[in-house]
N, C-alpha and C positions, 0 to 999 in steps of 0.2 A: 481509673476513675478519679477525677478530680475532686478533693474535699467540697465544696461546693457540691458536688451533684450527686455526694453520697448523703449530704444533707438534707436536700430535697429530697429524695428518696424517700428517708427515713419520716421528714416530713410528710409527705404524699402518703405514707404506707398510716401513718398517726391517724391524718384526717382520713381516709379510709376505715381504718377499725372506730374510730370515734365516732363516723355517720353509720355505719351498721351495727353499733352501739345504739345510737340515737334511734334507728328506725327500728329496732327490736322492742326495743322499750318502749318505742310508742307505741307500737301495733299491739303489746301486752296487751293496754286499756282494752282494746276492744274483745280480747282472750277474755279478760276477767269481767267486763261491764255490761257485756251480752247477754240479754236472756236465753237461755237454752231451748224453751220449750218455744218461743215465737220469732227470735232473732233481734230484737229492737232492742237498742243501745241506749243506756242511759246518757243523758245529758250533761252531765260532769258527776265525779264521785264524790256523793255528799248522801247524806241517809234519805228514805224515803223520796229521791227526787224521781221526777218523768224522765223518759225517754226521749230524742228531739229526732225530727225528722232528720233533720242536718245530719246527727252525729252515725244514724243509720244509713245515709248516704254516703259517710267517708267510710265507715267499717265496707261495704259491701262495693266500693273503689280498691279499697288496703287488699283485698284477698286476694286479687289476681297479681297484682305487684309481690304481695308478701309469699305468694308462691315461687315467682320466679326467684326470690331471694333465700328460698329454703327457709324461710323462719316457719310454714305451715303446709301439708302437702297437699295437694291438689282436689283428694279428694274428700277432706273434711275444706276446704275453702267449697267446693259444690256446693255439699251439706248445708254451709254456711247460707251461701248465698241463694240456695233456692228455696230457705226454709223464712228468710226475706220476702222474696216472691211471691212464699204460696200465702204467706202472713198476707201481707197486700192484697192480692187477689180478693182471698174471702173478706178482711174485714170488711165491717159494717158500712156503709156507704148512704150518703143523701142529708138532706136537711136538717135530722135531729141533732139537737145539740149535745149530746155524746158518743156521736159518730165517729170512725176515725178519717172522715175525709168528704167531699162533696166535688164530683162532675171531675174526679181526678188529678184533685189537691188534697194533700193531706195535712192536718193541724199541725203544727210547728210543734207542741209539745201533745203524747200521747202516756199512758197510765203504761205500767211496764208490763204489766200483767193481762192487761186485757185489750189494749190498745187502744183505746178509747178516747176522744180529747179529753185534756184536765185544762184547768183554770182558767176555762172561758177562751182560750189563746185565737190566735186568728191561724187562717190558710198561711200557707208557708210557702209564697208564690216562686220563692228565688228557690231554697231547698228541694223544694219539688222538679224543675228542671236538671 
């Protein structure tokens, strides 16, 4: 093997462990930022914040990927993701304005607890696709 190509190597193998570095660590946020009892992901880690549709759209993306990558196994990624689902489903629905959603849009920021919109937010047209 030629110096050269044991340096890429070495390189290759770095950026390797570096990005499953990187995507362990990100996928944590969603380990520790989820609610356990509804599944809804807080918005960024700052005290007292909501939940955003957005950020429960990527957690419930992440779980199938982060299974194939062993960082979570298959069958708490289900759990995960169907405990999203059935949250959706039932929540509250229609016109009022602390609903979590209307004609299947849901508010861009919701209460973490109850799912509910907080601060008046609008539908969350792009999040929602």
């Amino acid at each position: 093997m030629r110096k050269s190509d044991a340096i890429m190597n070495i390189k290759s193998l770095t950026t390797a462990v570096e990005l499953n570095m990187l995507q362990r660590e990100s996928f944590s946020y969603f380990m520790h930022e989820t609610n356990e009892e509804n599944g809804l992901v807080v918005d960024k880690s700052a005290p007292d914040w909501p939940a955003s549709i957005a950020a429960v759209g990527l957690a419930f993306a992440a779980y199938p990927i982060t299974v194939e990558r062993d960082f979570i196994g298959r069958e708490a990624a289900v759990r995960r993701a169907l405990k999203i689902l059935r949250f959706f489903r039932n929540s509250p629905q229609g016109p009022e304005s602390d609903a979590s959603g209307h004609h299947g849009f849901y508010y861009h920021f919701l209460d973490m607890q109850t799912g509910r919109r907080i601060w008046r937010c609008e539908y969350s047209t792009i999040s929602c696709t």
